[in-house]
C-alpha positions as CSV (number, residue, x, y, z in Angstrom):
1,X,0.0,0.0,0.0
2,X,1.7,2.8,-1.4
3,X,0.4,6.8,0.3
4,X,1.0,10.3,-0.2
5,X,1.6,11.5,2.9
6,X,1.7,15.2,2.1
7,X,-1.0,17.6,3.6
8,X,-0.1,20.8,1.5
9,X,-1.6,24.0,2.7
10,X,-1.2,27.1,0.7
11,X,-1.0,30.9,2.0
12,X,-2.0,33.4,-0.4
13,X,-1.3,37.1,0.5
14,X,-2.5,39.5,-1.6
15,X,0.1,42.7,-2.0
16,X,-1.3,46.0,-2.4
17,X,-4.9,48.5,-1.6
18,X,-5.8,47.7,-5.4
19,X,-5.5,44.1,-6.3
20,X,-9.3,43.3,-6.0
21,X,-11.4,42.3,-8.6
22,X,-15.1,41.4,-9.2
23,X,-14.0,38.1,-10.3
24,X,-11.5,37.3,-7.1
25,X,-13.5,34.4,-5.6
26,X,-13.3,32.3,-8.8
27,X,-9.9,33.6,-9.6
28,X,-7.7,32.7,-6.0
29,X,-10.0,29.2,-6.0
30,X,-8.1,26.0,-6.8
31,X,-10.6,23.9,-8.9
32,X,-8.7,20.8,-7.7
33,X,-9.1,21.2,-4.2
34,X,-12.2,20.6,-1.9
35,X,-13.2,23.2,0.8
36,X,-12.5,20.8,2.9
37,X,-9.6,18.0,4.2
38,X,-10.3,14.5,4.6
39,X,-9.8,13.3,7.6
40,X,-7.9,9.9,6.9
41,X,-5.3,12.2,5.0
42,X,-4.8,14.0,8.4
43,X,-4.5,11.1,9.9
44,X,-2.2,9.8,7.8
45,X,0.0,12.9,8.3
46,X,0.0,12.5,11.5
47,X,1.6,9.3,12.1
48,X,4.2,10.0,9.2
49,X,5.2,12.8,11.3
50,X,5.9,10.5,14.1
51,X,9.0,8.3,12.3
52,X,9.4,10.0,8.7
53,X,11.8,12.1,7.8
54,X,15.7,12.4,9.1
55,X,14.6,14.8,12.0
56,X,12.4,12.4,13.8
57,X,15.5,10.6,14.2
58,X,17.7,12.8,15.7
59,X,16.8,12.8,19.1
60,X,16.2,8.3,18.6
61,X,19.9,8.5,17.2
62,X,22.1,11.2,19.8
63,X,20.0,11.2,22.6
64,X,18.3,8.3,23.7
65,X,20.1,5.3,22.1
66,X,23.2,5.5,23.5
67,X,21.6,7.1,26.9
68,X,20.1,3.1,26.4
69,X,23.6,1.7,26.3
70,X,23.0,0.2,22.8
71,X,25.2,2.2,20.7
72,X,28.4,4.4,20.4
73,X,31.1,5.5,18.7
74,X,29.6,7.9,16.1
75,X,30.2,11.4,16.6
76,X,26.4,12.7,17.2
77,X,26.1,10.3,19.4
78,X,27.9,12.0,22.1
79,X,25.0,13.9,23.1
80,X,23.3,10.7,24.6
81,X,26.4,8.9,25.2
82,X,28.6,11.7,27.6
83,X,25.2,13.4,28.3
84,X,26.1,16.9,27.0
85,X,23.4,19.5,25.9
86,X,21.8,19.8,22.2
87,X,19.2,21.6,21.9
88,X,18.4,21.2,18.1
89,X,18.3,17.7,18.7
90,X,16.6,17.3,21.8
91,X,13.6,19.9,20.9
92,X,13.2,17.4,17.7
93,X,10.3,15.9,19.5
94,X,8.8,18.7,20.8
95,X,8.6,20.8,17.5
96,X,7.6,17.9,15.0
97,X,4.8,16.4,17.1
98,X,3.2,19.8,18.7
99,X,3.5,21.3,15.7
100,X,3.2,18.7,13.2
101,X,1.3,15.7,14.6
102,X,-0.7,17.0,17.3
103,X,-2.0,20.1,14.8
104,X,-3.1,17.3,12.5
105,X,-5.0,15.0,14.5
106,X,-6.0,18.0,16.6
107,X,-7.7,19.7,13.8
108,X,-9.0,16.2,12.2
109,X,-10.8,15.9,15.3
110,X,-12.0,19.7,15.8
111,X,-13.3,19.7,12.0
112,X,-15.1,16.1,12.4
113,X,-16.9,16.1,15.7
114,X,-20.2,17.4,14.7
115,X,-20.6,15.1,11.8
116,X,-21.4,12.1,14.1
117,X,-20.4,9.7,10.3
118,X,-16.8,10.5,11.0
119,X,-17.1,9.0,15.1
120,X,-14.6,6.2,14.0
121,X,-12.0,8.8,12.8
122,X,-12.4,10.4,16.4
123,X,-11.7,7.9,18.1
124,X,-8.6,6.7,16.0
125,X,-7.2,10.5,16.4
126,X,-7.8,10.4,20.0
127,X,-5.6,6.9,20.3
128,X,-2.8,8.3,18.4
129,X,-2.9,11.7,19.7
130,X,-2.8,10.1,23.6
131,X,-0.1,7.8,22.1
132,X,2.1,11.0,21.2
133,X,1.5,12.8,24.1
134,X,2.8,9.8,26.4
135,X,5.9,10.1,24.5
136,X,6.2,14.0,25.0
137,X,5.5,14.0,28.7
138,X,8.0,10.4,29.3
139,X,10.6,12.9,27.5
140,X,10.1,16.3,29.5
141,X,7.6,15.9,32.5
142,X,5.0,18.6,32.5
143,X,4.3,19.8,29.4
144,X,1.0,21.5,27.3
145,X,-1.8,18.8,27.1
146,X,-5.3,20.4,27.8
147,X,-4.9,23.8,25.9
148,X,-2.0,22.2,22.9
149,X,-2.7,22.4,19.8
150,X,-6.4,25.2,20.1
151,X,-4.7,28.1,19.3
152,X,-6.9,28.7,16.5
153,X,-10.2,27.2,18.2
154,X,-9.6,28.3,21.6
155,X,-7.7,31.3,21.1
156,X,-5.3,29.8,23.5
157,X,-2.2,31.0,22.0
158,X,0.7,30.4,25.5
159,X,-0.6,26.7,26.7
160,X,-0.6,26.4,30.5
161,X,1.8,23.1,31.1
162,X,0.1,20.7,33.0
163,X,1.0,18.1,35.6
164,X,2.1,14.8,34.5
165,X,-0.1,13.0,36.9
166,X,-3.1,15.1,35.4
167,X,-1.9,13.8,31.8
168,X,-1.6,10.4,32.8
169,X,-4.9,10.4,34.2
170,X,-6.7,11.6,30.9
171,X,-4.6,9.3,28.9
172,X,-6.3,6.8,30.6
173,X,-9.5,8.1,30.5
174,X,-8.7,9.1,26.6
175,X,-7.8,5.4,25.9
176,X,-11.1,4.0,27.9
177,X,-13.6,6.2,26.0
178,X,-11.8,5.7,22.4
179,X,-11.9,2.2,22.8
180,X,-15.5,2.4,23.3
181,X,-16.4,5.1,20.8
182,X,-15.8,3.4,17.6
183,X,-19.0,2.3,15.7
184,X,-19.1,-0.7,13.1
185,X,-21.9,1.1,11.6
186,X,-20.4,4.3,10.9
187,X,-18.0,5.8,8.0
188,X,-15.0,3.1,7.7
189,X,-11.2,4.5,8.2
190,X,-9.9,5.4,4.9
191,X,-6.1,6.1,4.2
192,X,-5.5,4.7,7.4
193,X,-1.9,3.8,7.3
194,X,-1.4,2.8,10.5
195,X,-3.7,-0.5,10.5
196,X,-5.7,0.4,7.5
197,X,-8.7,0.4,8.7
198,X,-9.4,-2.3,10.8
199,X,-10.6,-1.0,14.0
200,X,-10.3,-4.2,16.3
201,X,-6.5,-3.7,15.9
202,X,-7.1,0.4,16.8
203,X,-8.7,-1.2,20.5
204,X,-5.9,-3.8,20.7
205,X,-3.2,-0.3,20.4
206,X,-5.1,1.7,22.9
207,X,-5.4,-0.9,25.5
208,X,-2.1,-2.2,24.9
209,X,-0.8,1.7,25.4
210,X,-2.9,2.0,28.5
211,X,-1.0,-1.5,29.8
212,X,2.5,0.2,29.1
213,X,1.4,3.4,30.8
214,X,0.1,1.5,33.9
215,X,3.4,0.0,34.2
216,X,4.8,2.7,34.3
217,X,3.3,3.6,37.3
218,X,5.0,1.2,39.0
219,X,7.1,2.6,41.6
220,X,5.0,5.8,42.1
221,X,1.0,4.6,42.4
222,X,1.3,0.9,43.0
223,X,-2.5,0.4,43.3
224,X,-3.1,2.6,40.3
225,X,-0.7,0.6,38.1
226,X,-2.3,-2.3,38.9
227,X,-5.9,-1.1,38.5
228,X,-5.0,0.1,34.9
229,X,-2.6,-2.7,34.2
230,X,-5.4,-5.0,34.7
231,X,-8.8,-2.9,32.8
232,X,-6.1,-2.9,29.8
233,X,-5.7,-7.1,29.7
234,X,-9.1,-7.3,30.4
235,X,-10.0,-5.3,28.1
236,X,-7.9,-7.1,25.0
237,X,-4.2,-6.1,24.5
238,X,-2.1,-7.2,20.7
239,X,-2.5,-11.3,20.2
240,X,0.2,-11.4,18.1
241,X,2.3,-9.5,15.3
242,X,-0.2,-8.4,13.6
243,X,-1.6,-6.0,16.2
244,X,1.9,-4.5,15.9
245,X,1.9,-0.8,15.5
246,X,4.4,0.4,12.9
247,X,4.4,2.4,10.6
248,X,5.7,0.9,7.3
249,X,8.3,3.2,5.2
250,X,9.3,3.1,1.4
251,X,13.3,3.2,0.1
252,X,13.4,7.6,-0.1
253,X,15.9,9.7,1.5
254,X,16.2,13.3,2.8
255,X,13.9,15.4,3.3
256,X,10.7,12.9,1.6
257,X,8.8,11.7,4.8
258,X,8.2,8.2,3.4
259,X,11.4,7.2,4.2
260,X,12.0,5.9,8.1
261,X,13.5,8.9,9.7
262,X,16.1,7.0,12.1
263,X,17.6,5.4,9.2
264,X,18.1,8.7,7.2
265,X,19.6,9.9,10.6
266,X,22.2,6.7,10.0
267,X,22.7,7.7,6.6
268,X,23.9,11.2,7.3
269,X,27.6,11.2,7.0
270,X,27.4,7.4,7.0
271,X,27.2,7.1,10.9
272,X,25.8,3.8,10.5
273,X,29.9,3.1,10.0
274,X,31.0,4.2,13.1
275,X,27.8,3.0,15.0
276,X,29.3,0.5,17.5
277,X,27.8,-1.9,19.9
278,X,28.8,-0.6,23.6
279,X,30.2,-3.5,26.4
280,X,26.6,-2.9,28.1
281,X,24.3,-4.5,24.8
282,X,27.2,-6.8,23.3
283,X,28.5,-8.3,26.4
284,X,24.6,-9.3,27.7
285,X,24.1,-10.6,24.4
286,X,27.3,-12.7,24.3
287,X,27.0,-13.9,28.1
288,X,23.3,-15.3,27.2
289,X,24.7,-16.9,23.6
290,X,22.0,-14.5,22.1
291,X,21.4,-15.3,18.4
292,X,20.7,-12.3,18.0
293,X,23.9,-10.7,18.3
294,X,25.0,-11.4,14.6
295,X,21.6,-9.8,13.3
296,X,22.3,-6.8,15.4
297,X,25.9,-6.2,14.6
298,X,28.8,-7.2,12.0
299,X,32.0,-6.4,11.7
300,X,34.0,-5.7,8.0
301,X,37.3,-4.7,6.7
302,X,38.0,-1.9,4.2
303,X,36.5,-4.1,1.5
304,X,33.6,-5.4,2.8
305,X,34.2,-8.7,3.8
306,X,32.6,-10.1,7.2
307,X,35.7,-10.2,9.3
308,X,33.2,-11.0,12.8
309,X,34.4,-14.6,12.9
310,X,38.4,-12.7,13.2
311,X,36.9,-9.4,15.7
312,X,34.4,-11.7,17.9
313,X,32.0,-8.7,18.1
314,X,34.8,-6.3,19.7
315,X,32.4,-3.3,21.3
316,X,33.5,-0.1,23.3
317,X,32.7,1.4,26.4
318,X,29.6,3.7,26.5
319,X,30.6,7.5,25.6
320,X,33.8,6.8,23.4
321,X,34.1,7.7,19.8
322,X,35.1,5.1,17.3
323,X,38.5,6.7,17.4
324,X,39.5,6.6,21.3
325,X,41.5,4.6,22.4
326,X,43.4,4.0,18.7
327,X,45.3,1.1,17.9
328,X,44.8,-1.6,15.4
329,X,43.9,-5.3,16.9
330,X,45.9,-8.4,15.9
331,X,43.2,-11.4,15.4
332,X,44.3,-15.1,16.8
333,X,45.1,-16.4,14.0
334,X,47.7,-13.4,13.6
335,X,45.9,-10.9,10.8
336,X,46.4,-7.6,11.4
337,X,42.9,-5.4,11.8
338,X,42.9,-1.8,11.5
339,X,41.4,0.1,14.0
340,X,38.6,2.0,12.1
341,X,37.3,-1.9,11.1
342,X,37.3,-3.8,14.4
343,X,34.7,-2.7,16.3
344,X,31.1,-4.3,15.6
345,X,29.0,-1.9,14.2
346,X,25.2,-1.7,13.6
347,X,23.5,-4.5,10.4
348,X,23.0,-2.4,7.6
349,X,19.1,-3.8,7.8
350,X,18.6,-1.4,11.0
351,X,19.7,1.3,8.5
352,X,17.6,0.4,5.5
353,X,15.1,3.6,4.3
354,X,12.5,1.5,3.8
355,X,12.6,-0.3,7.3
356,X,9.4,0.2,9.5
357,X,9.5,1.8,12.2
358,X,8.0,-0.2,15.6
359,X,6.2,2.1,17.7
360,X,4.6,-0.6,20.3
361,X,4.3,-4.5,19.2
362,X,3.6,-7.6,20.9
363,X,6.8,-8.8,21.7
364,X,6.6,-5.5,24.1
365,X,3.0,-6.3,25.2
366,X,4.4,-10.1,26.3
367,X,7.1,-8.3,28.4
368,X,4.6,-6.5,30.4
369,X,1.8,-9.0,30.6
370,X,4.9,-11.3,32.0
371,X,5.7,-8.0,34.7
372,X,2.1,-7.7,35.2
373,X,1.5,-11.4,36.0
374,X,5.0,-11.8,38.4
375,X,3.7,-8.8,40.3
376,X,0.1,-10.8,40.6
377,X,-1.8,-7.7,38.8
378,X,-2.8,-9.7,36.2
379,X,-2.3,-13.2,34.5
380,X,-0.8,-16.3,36.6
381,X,2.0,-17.8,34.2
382,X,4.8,-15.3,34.1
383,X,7.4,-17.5,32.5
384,X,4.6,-18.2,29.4
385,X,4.7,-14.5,28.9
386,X,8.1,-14.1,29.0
387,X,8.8,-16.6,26.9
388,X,6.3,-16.0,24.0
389,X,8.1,-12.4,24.1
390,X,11.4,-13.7,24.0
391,X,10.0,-15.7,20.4
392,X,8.0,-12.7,19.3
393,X,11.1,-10.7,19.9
394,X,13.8,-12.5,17.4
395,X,10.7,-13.3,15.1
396,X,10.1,-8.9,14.8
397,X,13.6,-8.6,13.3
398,X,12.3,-10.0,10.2
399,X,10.3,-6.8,9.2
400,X,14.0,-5.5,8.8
401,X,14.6,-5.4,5.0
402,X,17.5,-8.2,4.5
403,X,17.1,-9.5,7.4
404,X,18.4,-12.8,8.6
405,X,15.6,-15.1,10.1
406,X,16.7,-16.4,13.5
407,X,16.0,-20.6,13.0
408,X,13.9,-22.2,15.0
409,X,16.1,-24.6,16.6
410,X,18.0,-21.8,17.7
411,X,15.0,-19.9,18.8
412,X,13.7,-23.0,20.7
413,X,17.0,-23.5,22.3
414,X,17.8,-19.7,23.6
415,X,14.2,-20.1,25.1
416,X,14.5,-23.4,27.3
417,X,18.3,-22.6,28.5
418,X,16.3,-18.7,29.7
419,X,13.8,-19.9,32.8
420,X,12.0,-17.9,35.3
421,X,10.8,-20.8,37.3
422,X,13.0,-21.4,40.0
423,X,14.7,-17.7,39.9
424,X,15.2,-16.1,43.1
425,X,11.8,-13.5,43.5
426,X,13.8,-10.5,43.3
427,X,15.5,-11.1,40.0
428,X,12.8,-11.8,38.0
429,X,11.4,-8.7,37.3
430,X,15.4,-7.8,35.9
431,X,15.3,-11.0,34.0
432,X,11.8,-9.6,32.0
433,X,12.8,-6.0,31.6
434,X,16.7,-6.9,30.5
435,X,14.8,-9.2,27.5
436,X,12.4,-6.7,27.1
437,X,15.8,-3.4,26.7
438,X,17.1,-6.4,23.4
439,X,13.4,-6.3,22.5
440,X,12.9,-2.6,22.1
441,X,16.2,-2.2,19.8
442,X,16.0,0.6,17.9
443,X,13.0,2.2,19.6
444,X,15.2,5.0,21.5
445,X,11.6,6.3,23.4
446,X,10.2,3.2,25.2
447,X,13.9,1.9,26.2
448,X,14.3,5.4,27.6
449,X,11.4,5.5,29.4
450,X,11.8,1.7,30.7
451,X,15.6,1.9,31.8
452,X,14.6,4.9,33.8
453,X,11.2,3.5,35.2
454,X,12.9,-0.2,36.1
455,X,16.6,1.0,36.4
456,X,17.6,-1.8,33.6
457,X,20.1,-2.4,31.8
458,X,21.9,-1.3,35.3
459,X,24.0,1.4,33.1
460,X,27.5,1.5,32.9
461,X,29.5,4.5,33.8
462,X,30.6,6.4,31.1
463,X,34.4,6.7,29.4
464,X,34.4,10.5,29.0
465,X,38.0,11.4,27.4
466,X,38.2,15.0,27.0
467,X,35.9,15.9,30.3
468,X,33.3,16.9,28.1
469,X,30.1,15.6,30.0
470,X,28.4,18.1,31.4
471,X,26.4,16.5,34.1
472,X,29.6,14.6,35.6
473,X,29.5,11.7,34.0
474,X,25.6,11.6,35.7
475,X,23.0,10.1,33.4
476,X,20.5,12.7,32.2
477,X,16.5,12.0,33.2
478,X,14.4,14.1,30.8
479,X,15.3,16.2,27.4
480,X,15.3,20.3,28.1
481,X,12.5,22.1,27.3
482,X,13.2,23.7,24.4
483,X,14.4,27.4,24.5
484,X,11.6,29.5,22.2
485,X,9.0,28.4,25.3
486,X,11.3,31.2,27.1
487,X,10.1,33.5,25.1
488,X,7.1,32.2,23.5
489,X,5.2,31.0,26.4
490,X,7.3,32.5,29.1
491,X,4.8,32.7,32.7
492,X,3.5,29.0,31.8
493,X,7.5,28.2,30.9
494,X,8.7,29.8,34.1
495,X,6.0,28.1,36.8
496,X,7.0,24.7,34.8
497,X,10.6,25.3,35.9
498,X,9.5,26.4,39.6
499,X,8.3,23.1,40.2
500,X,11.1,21.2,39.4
501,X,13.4,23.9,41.6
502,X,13.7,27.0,39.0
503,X,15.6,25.7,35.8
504,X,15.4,23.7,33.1
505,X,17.3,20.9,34.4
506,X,17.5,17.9,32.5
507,X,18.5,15.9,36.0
508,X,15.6,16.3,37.7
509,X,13.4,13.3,37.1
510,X,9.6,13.2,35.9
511,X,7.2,12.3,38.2
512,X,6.6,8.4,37.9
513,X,10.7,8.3,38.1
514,X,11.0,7.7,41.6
515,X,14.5,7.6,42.6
């Protein structure tokens, strides 16, 4: 299924007292164009937005992959990886899904909710709208919800920011009442590109979402957690892969949105060479035998050849560059490798433009439902959970263009030798969530969010040669609000800041973080 995602809107401004005519209505009037935008087109926008084009992927790329411990090496990635300040990057989120996303969907909604046919597109846009505003407020705590995106119906033009426990609360309540608003007997979803149409999956994604943000929870509302965590299984969460929420991307570059964003992020000065596998992700992988290790990284030599078999998947310490440390490595067998080749760096099918992006899927969904059940909130059999996720999770790397398929005897293996029965009570929650950090690979937002909600992967301090970190080596706990709010939106900016102790500090944690 092939889509335009484009939502073109022209501004005409007429110049001059005496440019009107008798005839300007028919004249300034584009005979293609309808009064009028459909809303599946908006909707389609919108969740382009949310992975296509190379700027959705700068903050997945520098910021919160190697804050994950997957990656580093690569000279962006320094931002994530030695925790130093960018605002470009991290306000990449903020000013692509306000102003972008949120504006669609916003709208789509505004413009269809007094034409009771168009219910169904309703309650899609509230799912994906509550969907971007979880990731907003997991990256920067309080931020606009209630008066975003109504500057033009509202006349609300400096948003108040809101409490993150207020947003979590109407996420829920969002998710609840779009579940139930769909109607079978009303207009069908058109240009849907996120599950064309087929609104038992759209249910599935909201109560799976509400799952995930009742997890999160966790640590800060117990009881609430557990009340949400179980209305979202009983309510229906994914079944299997295809419930998966991605959003599916063609082979373009720079700047055409139908390309996956993160992987035109790789392809700027060909980072994808000097994206290296840090001793956190490649020395879990190799202490569990993890098949998965040769789809996630390989390493070459000037020409191309796989040379892994000589390197055995050498990896760096989180925060250096691919040149630290310099000096070539002499392989057993006595072959000389030169530096700039003997790291493991990421599979070109992580990379490809046309790769999907996975936004929430089930191998994610089994991960929590196994949490869920080990903390007795919901579901009895935590090891079938975790298992089923563990398959699910080296099945999803197949949506990868060029991907290698895990076999099943390899699968089947990896999954007996990995119990939870018989695991001491307190490590079984780390065994779950470490799986679930290889599951997430690439998606920089939910391994984000999940590192700091469950503490793993337990990260690694940082190499910082130069000194250039700029929180002390400290890990950072939420992105900077970006700078234009200063001036833009300054009183609702400035009591933000007051309740986190007066500045924009990007080591104070957001509220379900509790340290």
């Amino acid at each position: 299924m092939k889509i335009v995602p484009y939502i073109l809107i022209s501004c005409l401004a007429l110049v001059g007292a005496g440019s009107c005519t008798k005839d300007f209505d028919s004249i300034n009037t584009d005979p293609t164009r309808g009064a009028e935008i459909a809303p599946g087109q908006q909707l389609t926008a919108a969740a382009y937005y949310l992975s296509g084009g190379r700027e959705t992927g700068y903050p997945i790329m520098y910021y919160f992959l190697p804050r994950s411990q997957y990656v580093s090496g690569a000279w962006g990635m320094r931002f994530g990886g030695k925790y130093i300040r960018n605002d470009f990057y991290g306000e990449r989120m903020w000013e692509i899904f306000y102003g972008r996303s949120l504006k669609q969907l916003i709208d789509m909604i505004e413009r269809s909710k007094n034409d009771p046919d168009l219910v169904n597109y309703i309650a899609a846009g509230r799912i994906l709208k509550a969907y971007i505003f979880s990731l907003l407020t997991d990256a920067y705590g309080d931020v606009p919800y209630t008066q975003a995106g109504i500057a033009f119906y509202g006349k609300i033009y400096t948003p108040k920011y809101d409490l993150q426990q207020e947003i979590y609360k109407d996420l829920f309540k969002e998710l609840t009442e779009a579940t139930a608003q769909f109607d079978a007997g009303k207009q069908a979803l058109l240009n849907d590109i996120v599950f064309n149409g087929n609104v038992d999956r759209w249910k599935k994604l909201a109560n799976s979402l509400r799952l995930r943000l009742g997890m999160r929870l966790s640590k800060i509302d117990a009881n609430m957690a557990a009340r949400e965590v179980k209305a979202a299984v009983d309510a229906g969460v994914m079944a299997s892969a295809d419930d998966n929420f991605k959003i599916i991307h063609e082979n373009f570059g720079f700047p055409d949105l139908r390309g996956n964003g993160l992987s035109q992020a790789f392809h700027e000065e060909s980072s994808f060479l000097y994206t290296i596998g840090t001793n956190t992700f490649v020395q879990y992988l190799k202490y569990h035998s993890d098949p998965r290790l040769s789809r996630f990284f390989i390493n070459r030599d000037p020409a191309g050849e796989d040379i892994t078999a000589l390197t055995g998947y050498m990896s760096v310490q989180s925060g250096l560059y691919w040149w630290d440390n310099w000096g070539d490595f002499t392989a057993p067998g006595g072959r000389v490798i030169p530096h700039a080749n003997k790291f493991c760096v990421i599979n070109r099918p992580f990379v490809q433009l046309q790769a999907s992006f996975l936004h929430m899927g089930y191998a994610e969904v089994q991960f929590l439902l196994a949490e869920a059940a080990a903390r007795g909130w919901a579901g009895a059999n935590p090891q079938q959970f975790y298992h089923n996720g563990i398959r699910a999770a080296m099945k999803q790397l197949e949506m990868y263009p060029g991907m290698d398929p895990v076999p099943q005897p390899q699968v089947d293996a990896f999954v007996t030798a990995h119990p939870l029965t018989g695991l001491p009570a307190d490590t079984v929650l780390k065994h779950i969530n470490m799986q679930k950090w290889v599951a997430l690979f690439p998606n920089g937002y939910e391994s984000f969010a999940n590192q700091r909600r469950t503490g793993y992967p337990v990260l690694e301090e940082i190499e910082d040669v130069g000194t250039e970190s700029e929180t002390n080596k400290v890990p950072f706990l939420r992105l900077f609000y970006p700078g234009t709010e200063a001036f833009n939106n300054t009183a609702n900016y400035q009591e933000a800041l007051q309740r986190m102790g007066g500045k924009n500090d990007w080591l104070k944690p957001v509220w379900w973080d509790k340290r």
